[in-house]
C-alpha positions as CSV (number, residue, x, y, z in Angstrom):
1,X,13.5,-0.6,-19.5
2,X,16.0,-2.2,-17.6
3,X,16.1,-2.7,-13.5
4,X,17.5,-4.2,-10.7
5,X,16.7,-4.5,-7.0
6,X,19.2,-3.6,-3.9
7,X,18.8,-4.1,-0.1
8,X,20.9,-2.6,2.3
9,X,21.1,-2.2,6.5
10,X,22.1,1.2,6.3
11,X,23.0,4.1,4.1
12,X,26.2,2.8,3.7
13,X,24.9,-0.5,2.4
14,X,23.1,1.2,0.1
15,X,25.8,3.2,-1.5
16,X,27.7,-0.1,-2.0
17,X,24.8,-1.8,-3.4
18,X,24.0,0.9,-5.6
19,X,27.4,1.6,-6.8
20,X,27.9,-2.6,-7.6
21,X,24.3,-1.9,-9.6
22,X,25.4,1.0,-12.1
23,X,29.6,-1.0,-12.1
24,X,28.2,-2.3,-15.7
25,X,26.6,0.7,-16.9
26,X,23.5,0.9,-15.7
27,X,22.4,4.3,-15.5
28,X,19.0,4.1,-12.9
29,X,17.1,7.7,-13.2
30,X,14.3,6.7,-10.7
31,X,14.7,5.0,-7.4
32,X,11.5,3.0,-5.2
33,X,12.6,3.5,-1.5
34,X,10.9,0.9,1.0
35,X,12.6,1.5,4.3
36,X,12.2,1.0,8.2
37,X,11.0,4.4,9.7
38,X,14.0,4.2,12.0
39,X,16.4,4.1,9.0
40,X,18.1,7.9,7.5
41,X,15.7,8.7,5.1
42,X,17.7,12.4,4.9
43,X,20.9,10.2,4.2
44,X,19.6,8.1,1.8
45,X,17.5,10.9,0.0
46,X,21.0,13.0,-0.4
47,X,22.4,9.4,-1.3
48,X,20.0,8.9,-4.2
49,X,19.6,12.9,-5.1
50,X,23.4,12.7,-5.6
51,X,23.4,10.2,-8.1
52,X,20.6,12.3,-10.0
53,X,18.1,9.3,-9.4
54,X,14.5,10.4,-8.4
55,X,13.2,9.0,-5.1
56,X,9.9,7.6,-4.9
57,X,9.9,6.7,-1.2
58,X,7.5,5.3,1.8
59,X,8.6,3.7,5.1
60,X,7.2,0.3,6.3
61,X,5.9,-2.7,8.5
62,X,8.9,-4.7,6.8
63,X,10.2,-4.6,3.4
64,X,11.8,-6.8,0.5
65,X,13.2,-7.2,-2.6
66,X,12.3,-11.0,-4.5
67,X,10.9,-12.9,-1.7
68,X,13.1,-12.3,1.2
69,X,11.2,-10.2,3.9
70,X,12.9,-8.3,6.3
71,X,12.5,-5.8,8.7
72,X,14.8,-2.9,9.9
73,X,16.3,-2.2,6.3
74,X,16.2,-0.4,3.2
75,X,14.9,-2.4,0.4
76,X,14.9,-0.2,-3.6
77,X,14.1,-1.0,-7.0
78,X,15.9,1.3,-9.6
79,X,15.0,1.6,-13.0
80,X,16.5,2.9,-16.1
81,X,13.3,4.8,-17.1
82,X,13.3,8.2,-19.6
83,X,13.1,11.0,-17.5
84,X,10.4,12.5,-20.0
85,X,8.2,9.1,-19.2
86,X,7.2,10.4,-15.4
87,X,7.0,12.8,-12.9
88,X,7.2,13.3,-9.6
89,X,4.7,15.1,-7.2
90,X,4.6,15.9,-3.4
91,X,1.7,17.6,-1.2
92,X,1.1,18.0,2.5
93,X,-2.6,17.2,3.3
94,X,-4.5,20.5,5.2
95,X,-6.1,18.7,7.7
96,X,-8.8,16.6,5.8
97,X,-8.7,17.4,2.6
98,X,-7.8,14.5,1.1
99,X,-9.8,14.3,-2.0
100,X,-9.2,18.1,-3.3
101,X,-5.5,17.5,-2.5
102,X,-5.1,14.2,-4.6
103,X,-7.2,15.6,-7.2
104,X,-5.2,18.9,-7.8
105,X,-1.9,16.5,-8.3
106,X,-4.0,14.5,-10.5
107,X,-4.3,17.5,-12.9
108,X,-0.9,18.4,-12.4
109,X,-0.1,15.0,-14.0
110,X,-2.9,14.8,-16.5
111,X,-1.4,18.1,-17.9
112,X,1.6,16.4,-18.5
113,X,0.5,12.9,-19.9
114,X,-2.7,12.3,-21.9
115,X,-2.8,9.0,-20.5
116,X,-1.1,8.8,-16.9
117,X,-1.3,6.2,-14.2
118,X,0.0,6.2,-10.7
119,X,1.5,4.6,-8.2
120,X,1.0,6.5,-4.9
121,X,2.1,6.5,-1.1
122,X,0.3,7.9,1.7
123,X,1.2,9.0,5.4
124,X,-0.8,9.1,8.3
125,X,-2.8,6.4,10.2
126,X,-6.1,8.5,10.2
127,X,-5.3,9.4,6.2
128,X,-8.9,8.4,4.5
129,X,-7.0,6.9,1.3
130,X,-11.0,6.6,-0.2
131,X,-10.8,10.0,-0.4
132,X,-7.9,10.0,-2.1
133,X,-8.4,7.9,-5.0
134,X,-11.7,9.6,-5.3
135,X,-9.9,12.7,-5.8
136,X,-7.5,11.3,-8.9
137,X,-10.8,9.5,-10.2
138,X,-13.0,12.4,-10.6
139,X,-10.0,14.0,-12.3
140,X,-8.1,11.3,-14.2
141,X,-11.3,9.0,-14.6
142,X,-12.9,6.2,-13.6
143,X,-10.6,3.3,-14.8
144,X,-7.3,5.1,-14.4
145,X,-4.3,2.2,-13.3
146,X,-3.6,3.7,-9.9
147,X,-1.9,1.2,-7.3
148,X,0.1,2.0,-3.7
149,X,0.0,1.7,-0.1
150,X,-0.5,3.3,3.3
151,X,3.0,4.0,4.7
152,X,4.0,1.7,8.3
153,X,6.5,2.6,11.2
154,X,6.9,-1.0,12.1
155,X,3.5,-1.1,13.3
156,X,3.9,1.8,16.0
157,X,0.9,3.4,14.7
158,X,1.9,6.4,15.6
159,X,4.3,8.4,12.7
160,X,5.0,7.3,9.1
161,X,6.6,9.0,6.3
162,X,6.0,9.2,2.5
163,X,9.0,11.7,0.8
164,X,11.1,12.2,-2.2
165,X,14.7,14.4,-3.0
166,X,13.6,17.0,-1.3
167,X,9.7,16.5,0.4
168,X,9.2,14.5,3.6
169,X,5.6,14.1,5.7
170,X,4.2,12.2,7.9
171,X,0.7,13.6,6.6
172,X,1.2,13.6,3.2
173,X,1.4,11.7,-0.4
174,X,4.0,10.9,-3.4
175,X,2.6,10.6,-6.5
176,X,4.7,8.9,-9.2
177,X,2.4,9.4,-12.5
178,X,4.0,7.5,-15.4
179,X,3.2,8.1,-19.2
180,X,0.8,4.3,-20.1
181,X,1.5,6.0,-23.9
182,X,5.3,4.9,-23.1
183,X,4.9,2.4,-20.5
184,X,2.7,-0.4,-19.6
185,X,1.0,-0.7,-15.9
186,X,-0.8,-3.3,-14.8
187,X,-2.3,-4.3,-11.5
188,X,-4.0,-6.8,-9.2
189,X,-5.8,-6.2,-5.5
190,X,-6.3,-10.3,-3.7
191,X,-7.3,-10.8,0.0
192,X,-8.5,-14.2,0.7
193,X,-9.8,-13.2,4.0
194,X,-13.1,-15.2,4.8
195,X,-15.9,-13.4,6.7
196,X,-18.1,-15.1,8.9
197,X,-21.4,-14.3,10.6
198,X,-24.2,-12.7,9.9
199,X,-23.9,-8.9,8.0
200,X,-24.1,-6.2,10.5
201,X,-25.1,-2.5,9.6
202,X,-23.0,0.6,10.7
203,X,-25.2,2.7,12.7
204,X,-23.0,5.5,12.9
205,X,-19.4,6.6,10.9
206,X,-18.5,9.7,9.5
207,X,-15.9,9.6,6.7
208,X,-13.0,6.5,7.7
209,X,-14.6,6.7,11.6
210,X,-16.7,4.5,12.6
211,X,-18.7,5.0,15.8
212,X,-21.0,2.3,16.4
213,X,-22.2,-0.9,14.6
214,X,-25.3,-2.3,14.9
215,X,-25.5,0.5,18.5
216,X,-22.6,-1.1,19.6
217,X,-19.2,0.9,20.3
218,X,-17.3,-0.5,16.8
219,X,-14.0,-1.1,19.7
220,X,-16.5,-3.4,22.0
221,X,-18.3,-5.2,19.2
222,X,-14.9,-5.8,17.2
223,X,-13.7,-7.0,20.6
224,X,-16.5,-9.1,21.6
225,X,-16.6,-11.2,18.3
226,X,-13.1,-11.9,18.1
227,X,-12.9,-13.3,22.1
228,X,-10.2,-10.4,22.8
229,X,-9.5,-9.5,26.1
230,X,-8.3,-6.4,28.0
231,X,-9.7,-3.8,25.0
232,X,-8.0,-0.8,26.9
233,X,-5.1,1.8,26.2
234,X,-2.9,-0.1,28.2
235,X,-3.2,-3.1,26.1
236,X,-0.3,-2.4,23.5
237,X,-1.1,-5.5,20.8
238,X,-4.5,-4.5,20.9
239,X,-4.7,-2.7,17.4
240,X,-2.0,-5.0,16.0
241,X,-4.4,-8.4,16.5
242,X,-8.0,-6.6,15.2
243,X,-6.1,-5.6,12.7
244,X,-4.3,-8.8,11.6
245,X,-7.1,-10.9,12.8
246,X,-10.5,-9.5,13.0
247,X,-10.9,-6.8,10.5
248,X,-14.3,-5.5,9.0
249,X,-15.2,-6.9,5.8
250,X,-17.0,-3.6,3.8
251,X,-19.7,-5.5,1.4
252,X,-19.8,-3.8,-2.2
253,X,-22.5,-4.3,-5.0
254,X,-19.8,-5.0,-7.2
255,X,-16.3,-6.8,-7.1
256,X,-15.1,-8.4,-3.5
257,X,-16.1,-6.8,0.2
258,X,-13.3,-4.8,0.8
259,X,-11.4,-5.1,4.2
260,X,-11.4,-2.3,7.0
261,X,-9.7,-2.9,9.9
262,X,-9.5,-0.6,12.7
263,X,-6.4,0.8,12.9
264,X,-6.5,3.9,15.9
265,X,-9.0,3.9,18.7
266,X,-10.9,7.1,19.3
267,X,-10.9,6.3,23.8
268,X,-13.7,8.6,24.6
269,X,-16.3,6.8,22.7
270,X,-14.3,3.6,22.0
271,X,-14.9,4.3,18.6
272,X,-11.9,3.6,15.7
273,X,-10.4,5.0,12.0
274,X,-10.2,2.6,9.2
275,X,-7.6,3.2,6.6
276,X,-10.7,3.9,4.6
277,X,-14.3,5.3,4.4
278,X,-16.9,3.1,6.2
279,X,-20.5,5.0,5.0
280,X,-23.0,5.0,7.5
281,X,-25.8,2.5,6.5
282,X,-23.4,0.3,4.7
283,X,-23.3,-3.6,5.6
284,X,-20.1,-5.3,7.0
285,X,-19.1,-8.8,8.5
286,X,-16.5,-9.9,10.5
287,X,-13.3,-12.3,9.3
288,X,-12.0,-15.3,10.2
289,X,-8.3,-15.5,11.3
290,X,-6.4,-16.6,7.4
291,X,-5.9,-20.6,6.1
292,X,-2.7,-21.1,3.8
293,X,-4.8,-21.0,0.9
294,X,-5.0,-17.3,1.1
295,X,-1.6,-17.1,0.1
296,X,-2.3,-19.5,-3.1
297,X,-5.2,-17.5,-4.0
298,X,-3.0,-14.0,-4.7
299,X,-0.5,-16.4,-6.4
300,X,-3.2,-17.5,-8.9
301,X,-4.6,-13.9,-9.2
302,X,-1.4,-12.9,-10.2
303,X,-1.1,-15.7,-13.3
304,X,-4.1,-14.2,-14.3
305,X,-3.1,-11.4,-14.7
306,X,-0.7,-12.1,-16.7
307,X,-2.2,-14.7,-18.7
308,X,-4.9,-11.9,-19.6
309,X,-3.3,-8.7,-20.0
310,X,0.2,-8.7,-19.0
311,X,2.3,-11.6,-20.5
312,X,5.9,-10.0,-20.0
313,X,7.1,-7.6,-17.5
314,X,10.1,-5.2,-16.5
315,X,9.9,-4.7,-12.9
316,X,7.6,-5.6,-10.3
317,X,6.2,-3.6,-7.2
318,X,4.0,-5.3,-4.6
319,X,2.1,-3.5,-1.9
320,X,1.7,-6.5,0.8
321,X,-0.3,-5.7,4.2
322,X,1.2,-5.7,7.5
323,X,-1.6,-8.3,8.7
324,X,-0.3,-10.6,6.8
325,X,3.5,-11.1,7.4
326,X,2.1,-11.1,11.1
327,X,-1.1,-13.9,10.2
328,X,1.7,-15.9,8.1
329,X,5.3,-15.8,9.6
330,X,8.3,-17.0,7.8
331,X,5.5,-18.5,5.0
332,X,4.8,-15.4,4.0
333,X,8.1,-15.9,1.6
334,X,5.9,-18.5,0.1
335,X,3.7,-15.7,-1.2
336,X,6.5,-13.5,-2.2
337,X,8.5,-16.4,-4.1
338,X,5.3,-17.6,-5.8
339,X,4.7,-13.6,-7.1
340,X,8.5,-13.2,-7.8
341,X,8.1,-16.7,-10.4
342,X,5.2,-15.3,-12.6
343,X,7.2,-12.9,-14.6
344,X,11.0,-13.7,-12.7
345,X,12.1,-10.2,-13.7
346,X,13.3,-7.9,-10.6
347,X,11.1,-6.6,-7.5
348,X,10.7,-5.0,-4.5
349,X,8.1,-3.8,-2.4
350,X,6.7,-3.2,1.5
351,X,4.7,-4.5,4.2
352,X,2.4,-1.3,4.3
353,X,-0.9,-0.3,6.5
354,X,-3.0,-0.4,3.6
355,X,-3.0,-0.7,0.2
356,X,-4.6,0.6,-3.1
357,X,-5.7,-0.9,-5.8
358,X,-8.4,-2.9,-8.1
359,X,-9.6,-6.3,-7.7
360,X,-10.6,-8.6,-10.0
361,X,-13.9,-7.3,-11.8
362,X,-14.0,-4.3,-8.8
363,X,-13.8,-0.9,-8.1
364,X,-10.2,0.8,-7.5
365,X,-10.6,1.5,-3.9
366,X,-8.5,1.3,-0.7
367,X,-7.5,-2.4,0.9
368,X,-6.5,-4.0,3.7
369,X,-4.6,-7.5,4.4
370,X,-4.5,-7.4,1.0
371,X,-1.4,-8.2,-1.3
372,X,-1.4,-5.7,-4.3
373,X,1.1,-6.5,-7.2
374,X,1.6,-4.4,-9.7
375,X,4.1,-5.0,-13.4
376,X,5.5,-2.6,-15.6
377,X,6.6,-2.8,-18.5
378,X,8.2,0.4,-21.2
379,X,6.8,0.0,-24.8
């Protein structure tokens, strides 16, 4: 399988870019859109549609191809892949029904490959993406490769977009299920985050919403550890710093704690949504803001994954957190370029509000500030 990455500031861009890609013969049939929410997505869907190129598409918190972030643009990866190796599939999710939703694309896809895995975009800051990936679990199995992200708007919060040719929502999932009897897919989930105090219990959450922790409002606790002032609506960086900063550490019996930051505040009880569920009972901690050597910890993760089980690679996609391009800066190409050198073939990926995946010797669950890279490679 061949590929190449583009990256354009507009539709136009992208044309050029795209037509300079295929100039030598290169014939892409599927296309990986990362772009800013403000960008045409109908323009660069008709763009892509066009050029008979399936779209695979989410909109971000920033976006790149190799290791150059940026923000505001439209960043692909196209790939040569047989058109019998994958499909494509679209749903809307019916208020919460994000398990039975996932699952019946899940069967859809299982029909069509005896061994399938995924990589998946959601829409939606209140979308439980748990839920989710329980749904293509109790369908596709337990150690199905299935890796994504949470779609951003430039950390608005407010309206994000998953789509393909012809499907847009801002409540809603792509699914790109690939044939592993044809193609490869490997993955790796790496946080770094440290957590710090004592565990706390969460006294009350339903589903991804967590009322209170140990009694507490989970807004005015969250708030109280991390020294934040003026926790109010009116405060408009308020959800951007606990989630960059002071997110919830979720502590598992097996594999790493998970992250779950709060992403939308429910006012009337100062309560908040995590991009994931939060059980009620279930132990968490707080984090400490990030040291450089979180970066160098997903770089080494990475090695090792390809040192163990994925020594050469086509293309790479990387699912990177919002949190951390804000936590990092301009070093945050220090991460990128440090992925980019393990296998040095082309990639592309997003800034997102949360991502999926399987760490090291866990559970495939949903992540936050967590950096989730992800190789193919066609048999």
């Amino acid at each position: 399988m061949k590929s190449k990455s583009i990256k354009g500031g507009s539709p136009g861009e992208i044309k050029a870019a795209l037509d300079k890609a295929m100039s030598d013969g290169f014939t892409p049939t599927l296309a990986l859109v990362f772009l800013c929410v403000s960008q045409d997505r109908e323009a660069i869907r008709q763009l892509f549609t066009g050029a008979n190129i399936t779209v695979f598409g989410i909109t971000t918190n920033g976006e790149f191809i190799d290791e150059e972030p940026d923000q505001g643009s439209v960043a692909v990866l196209l790939l040569d892949l047989n058109t019998d190796y994958f499909r494509i599939y679209c749903a809307t999710f019916d208020k919460d029904t994000y398990r039975e939703t996932a699952g019946k694309l899940a069967r859809q896809a299982t029909g069509a490959f005896s061994k399938v895995g995924f990589l998946l975009g959601i829409s939606g800051a209140a979308t439980d993406g748990e839920q989710v990936l329980q749904g293509l679990q109790e369908v596709a199995g337990e150690e199905i490769n299935a890796f994504g992200g949470g779609a951003g708007d430039d950390y608005g919060f407010k309206q994000t977009f998953v789509f393909s040719n012809d499907f847009e929502n801002d409540r809603g999932i792509v699914m790109l299920a690939i044939d592993e009897t044809k193609v490869k897919i490997k993955g790796i989930a790496t946080c770094g985050w440290k957590a710090v105090g004592t565990e706390k219990t969460v006294t009350k959450s339903e589903g991804n919403h967590v009322y209170t922790i140990d009694n507490i409002p989970a807004l005015d606790i969250t708030a109280k550890f991390g020294g934040i002032e003026n926790p109010n609506p009116d405060n408009e960086n308020l959800m951007i710093e606990i989630a960059s900063n002071f997110p919830l550490q979720l502590q598992r019996e097996k594999g790493d704690p998970v992250m779950r930051p709060g992403l939308v505040v429910d006012w009337n009880d100062r309560s908040f949504f995590t991009s994931g569920t939060v059980p009620q009972g279930s132990k968490v901690r707080f984090s400490l803001p990030p040291d450089w050597d979180v970066m160098e910890k997903v770089v080494r993760g990475v090695r090792e994954l390809k040192e163990s089980e994925m020594p050469e690679a086509d293309a790479v996609v990387v699912f990177s957190c919002g949190g951390r391009i804000l936590s990092f800066g301009p070093m945050m190409n220090a991460e990128l370029e440090g992925i980019k050198q393990v296998w040095d073939v082309p990639m592309a990926g997003m800034f997102s509000n949360a991502e999926l995946g399987r760490m090291a010797g866990g559970n495939l669950e949903m992540h936050n500030l967590t950096t989730c890279t992800v190789a193919l490679k066609e048999l």
